[in-house]
Each structure stands twice: as structure tokens, then as C-alpha cells.
C-alpha positions in Angstrom: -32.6 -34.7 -12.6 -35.6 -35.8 -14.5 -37.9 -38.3 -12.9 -37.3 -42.1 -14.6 -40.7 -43.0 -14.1 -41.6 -42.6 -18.0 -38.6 -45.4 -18.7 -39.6 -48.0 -16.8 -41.7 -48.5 -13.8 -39.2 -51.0 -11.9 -35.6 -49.0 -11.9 -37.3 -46.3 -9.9 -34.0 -44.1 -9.0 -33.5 -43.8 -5.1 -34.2 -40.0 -6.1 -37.6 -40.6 -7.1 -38.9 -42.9 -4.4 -37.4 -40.4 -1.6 -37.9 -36.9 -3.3 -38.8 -33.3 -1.2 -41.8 -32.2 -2.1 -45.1 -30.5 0.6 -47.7 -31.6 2.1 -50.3 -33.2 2.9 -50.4 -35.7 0.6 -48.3 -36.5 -2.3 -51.1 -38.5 -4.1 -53.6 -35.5 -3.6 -51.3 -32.7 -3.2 -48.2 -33.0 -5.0 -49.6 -35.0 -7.5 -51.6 -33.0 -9.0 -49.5 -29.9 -8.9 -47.0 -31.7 -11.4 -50.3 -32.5 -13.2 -50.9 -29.0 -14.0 -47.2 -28.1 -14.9 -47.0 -30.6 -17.1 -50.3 -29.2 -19.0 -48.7 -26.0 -18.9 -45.9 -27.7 -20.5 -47.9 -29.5 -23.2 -49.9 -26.3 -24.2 -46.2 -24.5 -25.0 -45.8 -27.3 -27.3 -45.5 -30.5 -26.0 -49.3 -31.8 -27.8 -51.0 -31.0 -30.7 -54.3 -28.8 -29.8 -57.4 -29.6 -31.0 -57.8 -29.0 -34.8 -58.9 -25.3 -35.7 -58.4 -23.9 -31.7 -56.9 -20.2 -31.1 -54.8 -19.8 -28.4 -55.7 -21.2 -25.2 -58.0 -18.7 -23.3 -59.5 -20.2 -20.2 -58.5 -23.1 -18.0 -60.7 -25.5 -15.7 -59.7 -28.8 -13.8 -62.3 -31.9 -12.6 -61.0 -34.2 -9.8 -62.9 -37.4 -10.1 -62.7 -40.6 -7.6 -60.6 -40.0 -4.8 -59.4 -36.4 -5.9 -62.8 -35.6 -5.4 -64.0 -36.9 -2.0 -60.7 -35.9 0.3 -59.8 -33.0 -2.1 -60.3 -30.5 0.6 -59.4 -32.1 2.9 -55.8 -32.8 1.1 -55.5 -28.9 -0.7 -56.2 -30.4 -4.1 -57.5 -27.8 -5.0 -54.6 -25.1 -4.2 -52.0 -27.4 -5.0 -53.4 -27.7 -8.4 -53.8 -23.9 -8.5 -49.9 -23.3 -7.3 -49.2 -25.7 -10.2 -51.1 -23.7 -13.0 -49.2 -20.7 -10.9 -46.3 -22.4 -12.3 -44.6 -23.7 -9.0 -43.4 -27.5 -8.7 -43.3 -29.9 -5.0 -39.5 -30.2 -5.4 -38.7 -26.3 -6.1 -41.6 -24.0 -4.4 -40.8 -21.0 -2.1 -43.8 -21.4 0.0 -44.2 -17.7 0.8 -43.6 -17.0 -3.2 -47.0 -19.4 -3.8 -49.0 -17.7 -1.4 -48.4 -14.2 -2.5 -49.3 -16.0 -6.0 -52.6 -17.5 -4.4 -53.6 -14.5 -3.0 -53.2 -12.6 -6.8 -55.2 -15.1 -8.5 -58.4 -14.9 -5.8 -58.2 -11.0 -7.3 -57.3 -11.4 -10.5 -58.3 -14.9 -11.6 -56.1 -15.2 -14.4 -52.8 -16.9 -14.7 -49.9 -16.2 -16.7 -47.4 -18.5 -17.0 -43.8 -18.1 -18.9 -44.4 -18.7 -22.9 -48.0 -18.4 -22.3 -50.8 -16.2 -23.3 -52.8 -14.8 -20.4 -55.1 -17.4 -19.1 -58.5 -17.0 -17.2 -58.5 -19.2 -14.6 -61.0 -19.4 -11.3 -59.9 -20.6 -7.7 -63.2 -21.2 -7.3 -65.3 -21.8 -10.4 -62.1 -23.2 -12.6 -61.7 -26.7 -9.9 -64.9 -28.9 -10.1 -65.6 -31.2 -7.8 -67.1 -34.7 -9.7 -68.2 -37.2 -7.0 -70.3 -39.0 -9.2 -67.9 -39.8 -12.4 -64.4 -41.9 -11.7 -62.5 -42.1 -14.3 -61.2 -45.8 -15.6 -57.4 -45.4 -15.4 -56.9 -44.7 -11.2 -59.2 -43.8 -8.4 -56.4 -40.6 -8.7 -57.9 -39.0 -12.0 -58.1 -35.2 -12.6 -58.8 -33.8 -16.5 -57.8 -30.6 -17.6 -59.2 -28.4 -20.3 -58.1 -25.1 -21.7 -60.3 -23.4 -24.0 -60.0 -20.4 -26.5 -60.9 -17.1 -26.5 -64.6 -18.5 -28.4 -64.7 -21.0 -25.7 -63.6 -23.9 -27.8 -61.8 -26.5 -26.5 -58.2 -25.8 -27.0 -56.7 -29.2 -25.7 -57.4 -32.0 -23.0 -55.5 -33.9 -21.1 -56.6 -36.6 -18.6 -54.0 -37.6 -16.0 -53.9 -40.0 -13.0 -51.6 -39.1 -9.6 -50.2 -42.8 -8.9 -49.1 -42.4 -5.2 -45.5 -41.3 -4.4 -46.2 -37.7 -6.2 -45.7 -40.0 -9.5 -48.3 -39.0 -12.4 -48.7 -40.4 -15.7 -51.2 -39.2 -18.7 -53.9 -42.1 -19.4 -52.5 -42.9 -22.9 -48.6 -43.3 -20.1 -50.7 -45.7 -18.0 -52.6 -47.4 -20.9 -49.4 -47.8 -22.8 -46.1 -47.9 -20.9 -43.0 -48.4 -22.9 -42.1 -52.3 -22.9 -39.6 -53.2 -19.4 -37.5 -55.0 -21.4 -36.5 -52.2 -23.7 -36.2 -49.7 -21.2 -33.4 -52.2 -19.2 -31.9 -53.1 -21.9 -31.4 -49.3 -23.0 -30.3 -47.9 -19.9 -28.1 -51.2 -19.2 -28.7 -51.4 -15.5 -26.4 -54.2 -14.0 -28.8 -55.9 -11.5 -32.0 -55.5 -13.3 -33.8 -57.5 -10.2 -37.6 -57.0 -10.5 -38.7 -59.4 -8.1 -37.3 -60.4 -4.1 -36.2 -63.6 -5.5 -34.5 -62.0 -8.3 -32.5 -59.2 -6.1 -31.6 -62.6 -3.6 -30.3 -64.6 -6.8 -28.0 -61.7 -8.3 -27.1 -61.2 -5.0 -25.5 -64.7 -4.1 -23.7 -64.6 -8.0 -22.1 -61.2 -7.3 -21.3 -61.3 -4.0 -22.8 -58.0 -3.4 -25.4 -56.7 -0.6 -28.7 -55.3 -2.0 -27.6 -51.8 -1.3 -24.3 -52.4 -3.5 -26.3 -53.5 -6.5 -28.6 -50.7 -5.9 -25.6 -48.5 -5.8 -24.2 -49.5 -9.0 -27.8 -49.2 -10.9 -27.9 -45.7 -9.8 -24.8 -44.8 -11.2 -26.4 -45.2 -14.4 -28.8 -42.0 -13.9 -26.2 -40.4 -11.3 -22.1 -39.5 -11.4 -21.0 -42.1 -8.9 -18.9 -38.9 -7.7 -22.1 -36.9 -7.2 -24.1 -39.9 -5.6 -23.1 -40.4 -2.5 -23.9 -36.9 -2.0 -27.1 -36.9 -3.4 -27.8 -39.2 -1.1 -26.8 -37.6 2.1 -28.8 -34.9 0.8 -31.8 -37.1 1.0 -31.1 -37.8 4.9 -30.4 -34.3 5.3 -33.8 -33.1 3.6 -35.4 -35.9 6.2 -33.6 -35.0 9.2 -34.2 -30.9 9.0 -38.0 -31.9 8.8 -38.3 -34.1 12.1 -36.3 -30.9 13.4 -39.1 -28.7 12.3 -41.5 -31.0 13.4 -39.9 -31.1 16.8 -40.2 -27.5 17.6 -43.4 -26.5 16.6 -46.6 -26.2 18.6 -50.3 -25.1 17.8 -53.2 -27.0 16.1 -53.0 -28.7 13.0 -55.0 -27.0 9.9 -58.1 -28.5 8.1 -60.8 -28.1 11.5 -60.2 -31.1 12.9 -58.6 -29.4 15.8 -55.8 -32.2 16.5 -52.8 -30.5 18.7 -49.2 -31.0 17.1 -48.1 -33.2 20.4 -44.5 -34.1 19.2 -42.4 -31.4 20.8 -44.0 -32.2 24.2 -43.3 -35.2 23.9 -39.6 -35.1 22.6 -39.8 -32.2 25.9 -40.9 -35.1 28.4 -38.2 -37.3 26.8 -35.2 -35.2 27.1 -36.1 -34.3 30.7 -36.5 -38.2 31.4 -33.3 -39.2 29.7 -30.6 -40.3 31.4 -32.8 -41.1 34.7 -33.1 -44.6 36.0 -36.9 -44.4 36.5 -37.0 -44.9 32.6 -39.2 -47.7 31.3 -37.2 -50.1 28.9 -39.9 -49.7 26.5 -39.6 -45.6 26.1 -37.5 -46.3 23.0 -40.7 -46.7 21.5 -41.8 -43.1 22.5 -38.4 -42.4 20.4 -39.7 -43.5 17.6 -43.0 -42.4 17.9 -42.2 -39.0 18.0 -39.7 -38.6 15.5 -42.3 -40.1 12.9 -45.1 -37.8 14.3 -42.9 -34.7 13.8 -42.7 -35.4 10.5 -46.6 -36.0 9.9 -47.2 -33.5 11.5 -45.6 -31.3 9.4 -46.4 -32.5 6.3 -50.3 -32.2 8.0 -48.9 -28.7 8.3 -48.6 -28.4 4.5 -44.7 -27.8 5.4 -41.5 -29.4 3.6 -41.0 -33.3 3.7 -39.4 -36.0 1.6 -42.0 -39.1 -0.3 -40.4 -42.2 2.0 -42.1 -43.6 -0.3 -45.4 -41.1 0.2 -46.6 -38.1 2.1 -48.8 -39.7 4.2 -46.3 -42.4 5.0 -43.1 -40.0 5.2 -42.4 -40.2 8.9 -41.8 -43.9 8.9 -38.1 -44.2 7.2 -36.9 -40.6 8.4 -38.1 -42.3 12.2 -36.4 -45.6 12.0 -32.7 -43.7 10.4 -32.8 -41.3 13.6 -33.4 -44.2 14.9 -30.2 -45.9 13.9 -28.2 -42.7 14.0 -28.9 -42.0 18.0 -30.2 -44.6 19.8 -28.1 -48.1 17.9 -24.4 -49.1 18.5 -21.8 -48.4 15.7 -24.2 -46.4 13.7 -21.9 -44.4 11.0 -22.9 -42.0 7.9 -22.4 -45.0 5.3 -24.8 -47.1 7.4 -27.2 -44.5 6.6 -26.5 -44.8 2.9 -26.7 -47.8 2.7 -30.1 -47.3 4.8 -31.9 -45.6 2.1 -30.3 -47.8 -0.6 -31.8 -51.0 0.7 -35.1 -48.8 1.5 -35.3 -47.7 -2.1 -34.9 -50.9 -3.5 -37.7 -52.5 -1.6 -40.0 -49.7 -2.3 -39.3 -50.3 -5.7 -40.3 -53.4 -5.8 -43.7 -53.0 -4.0 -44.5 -50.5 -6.4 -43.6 -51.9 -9.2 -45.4 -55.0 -8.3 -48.4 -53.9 -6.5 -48.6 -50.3 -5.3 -47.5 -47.7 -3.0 -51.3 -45.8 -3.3 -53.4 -45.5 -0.4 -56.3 -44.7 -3.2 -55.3 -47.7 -5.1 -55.1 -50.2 -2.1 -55.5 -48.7 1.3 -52.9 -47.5 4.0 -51.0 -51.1 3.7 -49.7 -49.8 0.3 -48.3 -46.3 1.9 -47.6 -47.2 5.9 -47.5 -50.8 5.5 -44.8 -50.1 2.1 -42.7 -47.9 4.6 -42.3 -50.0 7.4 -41.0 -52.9 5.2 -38.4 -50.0 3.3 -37.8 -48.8 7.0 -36.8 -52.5 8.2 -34.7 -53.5 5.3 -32.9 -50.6 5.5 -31.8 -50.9 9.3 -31.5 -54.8 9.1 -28.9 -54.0 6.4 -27.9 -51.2 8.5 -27.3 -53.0 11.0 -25.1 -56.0 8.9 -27.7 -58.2 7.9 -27.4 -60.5 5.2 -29.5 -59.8 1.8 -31.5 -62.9 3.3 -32.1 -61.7 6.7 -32.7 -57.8 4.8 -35.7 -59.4 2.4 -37.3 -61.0 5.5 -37.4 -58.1 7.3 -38.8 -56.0 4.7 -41.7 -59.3 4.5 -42.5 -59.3 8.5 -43.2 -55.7 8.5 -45.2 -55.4 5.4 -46.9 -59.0 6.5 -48.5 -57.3 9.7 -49.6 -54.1 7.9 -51.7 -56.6 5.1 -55.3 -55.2 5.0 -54.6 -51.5 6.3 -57.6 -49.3 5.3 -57.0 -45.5 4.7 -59.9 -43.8 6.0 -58.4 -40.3 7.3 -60.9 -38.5 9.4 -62.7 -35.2 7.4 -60.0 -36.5 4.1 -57.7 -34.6 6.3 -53.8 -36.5 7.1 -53.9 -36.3 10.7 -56.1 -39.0 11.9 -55.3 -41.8 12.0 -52.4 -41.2 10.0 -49.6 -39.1 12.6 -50.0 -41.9 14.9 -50.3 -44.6 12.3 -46.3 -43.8 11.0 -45.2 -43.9 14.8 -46.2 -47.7 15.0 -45.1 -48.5 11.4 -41.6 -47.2 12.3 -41.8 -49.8 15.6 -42.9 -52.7 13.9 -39.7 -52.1 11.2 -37.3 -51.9 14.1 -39.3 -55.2 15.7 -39.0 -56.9 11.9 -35.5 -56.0 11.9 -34.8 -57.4 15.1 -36.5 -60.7 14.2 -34.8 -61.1 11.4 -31.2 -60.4 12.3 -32.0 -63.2 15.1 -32.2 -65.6 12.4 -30.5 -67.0 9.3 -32.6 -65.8 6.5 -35.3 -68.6 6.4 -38.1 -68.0 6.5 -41.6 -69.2 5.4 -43.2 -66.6 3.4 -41.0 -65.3 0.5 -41.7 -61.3 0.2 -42.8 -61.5 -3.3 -45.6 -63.9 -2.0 -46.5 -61.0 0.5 -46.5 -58.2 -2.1 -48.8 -60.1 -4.0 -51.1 -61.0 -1.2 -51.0 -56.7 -1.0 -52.2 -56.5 -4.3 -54.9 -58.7 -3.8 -56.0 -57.5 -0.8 -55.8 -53.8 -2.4 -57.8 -55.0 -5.8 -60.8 -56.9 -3.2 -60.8 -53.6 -0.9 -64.0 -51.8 -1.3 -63.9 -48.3 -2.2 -65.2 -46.9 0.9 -61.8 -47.7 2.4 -59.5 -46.2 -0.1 -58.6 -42.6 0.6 -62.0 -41.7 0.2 -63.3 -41.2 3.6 -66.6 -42.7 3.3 -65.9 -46.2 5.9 -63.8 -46.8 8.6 -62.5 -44.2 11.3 -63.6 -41.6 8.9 -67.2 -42.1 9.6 -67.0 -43.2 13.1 -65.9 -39.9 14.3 -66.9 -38.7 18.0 -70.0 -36.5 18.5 -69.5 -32.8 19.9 
């Protein structure tokens, strides 16, 4: 199914905030791989060239903001070459791309279906500009194609908005009115605010993850949905699998050891003894979320929850709920991701889900308050006692930097998703101990995000110039 983000930024589909993609990052990774196939779509057709062009020639991309500073560190610059390859996040065969990869370092030319011939550089055709960020996002990439006379064919500027989400700078300069889209798809809770979701809530008698249901039947069958879904859990579940069994050091020269199968290792041999601290449920969650991050540090398989970097969080928290909670059952999973999706929604829509745009509280802090609505409501909670869980855990995640060490996502970031998937099970807690009230709405807290995001500096936004990412140890 086609994305919705080009209807309306708000009725994000539960498909499009959790959606498979690699890693390591979906801002810097799978981002601008769907950047690149959608300029191979627009040069079959899609926009007119440049008056008086031949047929496009040549291709070159620029990463600006920061693209540029963690490029390397995130594969920018393959993912954008898989993508001129013609592979997309959601469909690649892994081992397919990097027999692909290895052709273009020879032949350095692409060819993509209803295409001429292209030449096209690993090396020379991806420029690095540290020195020129582009006005739209601190995500911005540009890319060229040029005829056989070296004339510029067509251009295309495009901005990766966190979440594997891109949009063209006229898309993000211009978006089509909310209204309009809401009225057009006729979505039957068109909540765009906590308070809103709360309010339809209490007139239709219906839990978040209900309404949420019911607006998704308007992009999906309601006979194929439910299966969608579980598909979603599925996707999730096979990576902290993955992520469990695997040894070695992590990629990118940092040197960090995967450490989540010895830990799961130390676990199972513990479990069931009576020397266990009570507090080892934490280790639980810890690992499940670091075999995932660790794994998408990998460059393997994961699912946006609601972004690469933060994709261990949710998948922790329902593993969670499925082995470790009382009465856990396959539609409290559903309605799990439901709730999950419909908070993420919201913070995107209202602030943002981008660790470039405003630090790691917009990625971990974004899936810890998904994680904990999810289980509150999981777990029975009122829509009350769901939307203050979802505000505790994004509360104490409110000034997060992201400052990965070398631009890579391994540190802090593997550990960071193990202690955003505790404080959502502590939120959750909290809240299903009380009725609801509470002093600080979420849409207040969102907002305070967006604040804090927009009065960041730079240095601590994905660009690894402050923070841990300078402060690294000398050996």
C-alpha cells in the first residue's frame, strides 16, 4: 500500500508509522534511498526536465546538514546508491543489493528499468557539503542528472523527515490543506490533538485503539487489517530473534560487541532460580530492545517503531506484554500497536519524530510514550489513564540530545532504547494506579518537545559535533 504521508500529515496509517525497512537509520538510511527511487521515478515521467535537455546521462547526489556530518557513519551514502540501484527499505533482498554494489564500484553506471544507461560514481557521484544546509530540514539531499552534453537534465531537492518519511521541498513548502485531505478520505475520528482523541473518545464510547481501528479501515479491508497488523508484530518479533542470536562486533570501527545474546544467555540460565533479583525484569527489557538496535546497527531488517534508531523500544515493551504480564492475548497486542500508532501520530504531526530536527527526545523519547500507551491500553486502561502514560514517558525523555558517537547508531543509542522501553512500562504502571488525572495534558508536553527541539543547538542534533560524540575515551 502506498504511503499516506502526501494526504495529510496527521492520519498517518499504523502502516506507515511501523513499516520494515534496514538499518541504521531511517532518517539517514532509508530515507534517502526512497529519495533516489522517487527521482528515478520522476525522470520516467513523473516532472518535466529542464527545457531543451537530452536524455538524462549522468547522475550525482549532495547531502547537506545532517546527511552530511553522520553520513558515513549511517551508509548514506550506499543506501542512496542501492536506491539509484533501484531497491526500496520495504522490498530489498539484501544479498541482491550487494551483488548490485559490488557492479557499480566496476562499472559505475546504473540502469534502471525504463531508463537510459546512467553514469553514476560510488565515489565521485555522492558529495559530501558540510558547509551549505539547505532551508527546508537539517535532512536535505539534492539530486541532479545531467545529459549526455552535461546539461542539467532535471533537479530535485528532497528532505528525509525522520520515520523513513521524505517529501520534495515544494511537498514541505506546500502540503495539501488538513482539512481537505480529512474531509476526502472521510476518517471517522479525525482527532489531531490528545484532547481531541479524549473528547471523541468519551462521545463514542470507544477506546483509542477502536477509533484508530476504524480510521484505518479507510486505507485498509477491515478483513485484511487485522492481519496486517499481526504482520507488523511478526516483522518486530523475528528481529529481536535475530538480534538474540547473533554475536561479533558491530560495523562502522567503533568496535562495540553485540552483548544481547549473552545477556538473554545469563537470563535463561537464571530463570526460574530464587536467587533472582526482583529488578531483573528490567534486564528483560533491556535486552529485547538492544537486540533490535543492535541489528539495525547491523544494517539488518527492522520495523520504524516510529524510527530506526528508536526501533527497539515498542518491539521491547510488546515482548514484554506477551511473556512476562498476566492475561496477555494476541488482540492485546493489536490493540498494542493501535494505541502506539496513534500517539506517534500525534507527536509527529505536532512536533516531530526527527532526531535531526529535535534531538533523541523526538525518536527515543516519541517511542517510549507510543510503547506506554500501548501497554496501559494493553493492559485495560482507560483512554484517560492511556494519554497519561504516553505524557509521563515522553515528559522524562524532554531535552534528549542525539549525539551518536563517530555518527554511528550504537552509542549511546542500543543502550538508550533499553531504558526508554523501562520508563514506558514504569509510565504505564503509574498511570493504571490512577484515574486519569493528571497535571500536565500530553498536548502541553508535545509542545514543550517542539520547543525544546526548535531552541536545541545544532551541535546536538544528529550531527555528532557535542555531547557524547565528542567526549569519546582516548586509546
Amino acid at each position: 500500500m502506498r504511503p499516506c504521508i502526501d494526504e495529510a500529515p496527521l492520519f498517518l496509517s499504523i502502516f506507515d508509522i511501523f513499516k520494515p525497512g534496514i538499518g541504521p537509520s531511517s532518517s539517514h538510511t532509508m530515507g534517502p534511498m526512497v529519495a533516489a527511487v522517487r527521482f528515478l521515478d520522476a525522470l520516467r515521467g513523473g516532472a518535466e526536465p529542464e527545457p531543451g535537455a537530452g536524455p538524462p546521462a549522468r547522475l550525482e547526489v549532495t547531502l547537506h546538514g545532517s546527511l552530511a556530518f553522520t553520513g558515513k557513519g549511517h551508509a548514506t551514502d550506499r543506501a542512496v546508491c542501492l536506491g539509484l540501484l533501484g531497491f526500496h527499505p520495504a522490498t530489498i533482498d539484501i544479498d541482491a543489493g550487494e551483488a548490485a554494489l559490488l557492479r557499480l564500484q566496476t562499472e559505475a553506471r546504473v540502469t534502471p528499468e525504463g531508463l537510459p544507461p546512467m553514469a553514476f560514481s560510488p565515489e565521485a557521484g555522492v558529495r559530501f557539503d558540510y558547509d551549505t544546509p539547505l532551508p527546508g530540514h537539517a535532512n536535505g539531499m539534492v539530486l541532479r542528472a545531467f545529459d549526455g552534453a552535461d546539461n542539467l537534465h532535471m533537479q530535485e531537492t528532497y528532505y528525509s523527515v525522520g520515520g523513513g518519511f521524505v517529501v520534495t521541498a515544494r511537498e514541505l513548502q506546500d502540503p495539501p490543506p488538513l482539512h481537505d485531505a480529512k474531509e476526502a478520505r472521510g476518517f471517522p475520528f479525525p482527532f489531531g490533538s490528545a484532547q481531541e482523541m479524549l473528547e471523541m473518545g468519551a462521545a463514542s464510547g470507544l477506546s483509542i485503539a477502536q477509533m484508530k481501528w476504524r480510521n484505518e479501515c479507510q486505507l485498509t479491508p477491515e478483513r485484511d487489517l487485522g492481519a496486517r497488523i499481526d504482520g507488523i508484530w511478526s516483522a518486530m518479533d523475528g528481529c529481536i530473534d535475530r538480534g538474540l542470536s547473533q554475536d561479533g562486533i558491530l560495523p562502522g570501527g567503533l568496535s562495540v560487541k553485540r552483548r544481547a545474546r549473552h545477556i538473554h544467555d545469563q537470563l535463561k540460565a537464571e530463570s526460574g532460580l530464587n536467587l533472582a533479583q526482583p529488578h531483573v525484569v528490567n534486564d528483560w527489557l533491556s535486552v529485547y530492545a538492544m537486540a533490535v538496535n543492535e541489528e539495525n546497527a547491523a544494517g539488518g531488517r527492522v520495523v520504524t517503531s516510529p524510527t530506526n534508531g528508536a526501533a527497539g523500544v515498542v518491539p521491547a515493551v510488546i515482548r514484554y506484554y506477551r511473556d512476562h504480564c498476566v492475561g496477555a492475548t494476541p488482540d492485546g497486542i493489536r490493540t498494542f500497536l493501535l494505541t502506539a500508532a496513534a500517539v506517534g501520530g500525534l507527536i509527529k504531526h505536532n512536533a516531530s519524530i526527527s532526531g535531526a530536527e529535535v534531538g533523541c527526545q523526538g525518536e527515543v523519547g516519541s517511542a517510549s510514550a507510543m510503547a506506554a500507551a500501548g501497554l496501559c491500553a494493553a493492559l485495560g486502561g482507560t483512554n484517560a489513564q492511556i494519554e497519561n502514560a504516553a505524557e509521563i514517558a515522553l515528559e522524562h525523555h524532554l531535552g534528549m540530545t542525539c549525539d551518536p558517537a563517530g555518527g554511528l547508531v550504537q552509542v549511546p543509542c542500543i543502550e538508550r532504547n533499553g531504558l526508554g522501553a523501562i520508563k514506558a512500562v514504569s509510565a504505564a504502571s503509574l498511570s493504571l494506579r490512577g484515574d486519569g488525572t493528571h497535571f500536565m495534558p500530553l498536548d502541553n508536553c508535545i509542545e514543550a518537545m517542539r520547543q525544546t527541539g526548535r531552541d536545541m543547538s545544532d551541535k546536538y542534533k544528529e550531527t555528532s559535533l557535542g555531547g557524547l560524540a565528542v567526549n569519546l575515551p582516548e586509546c
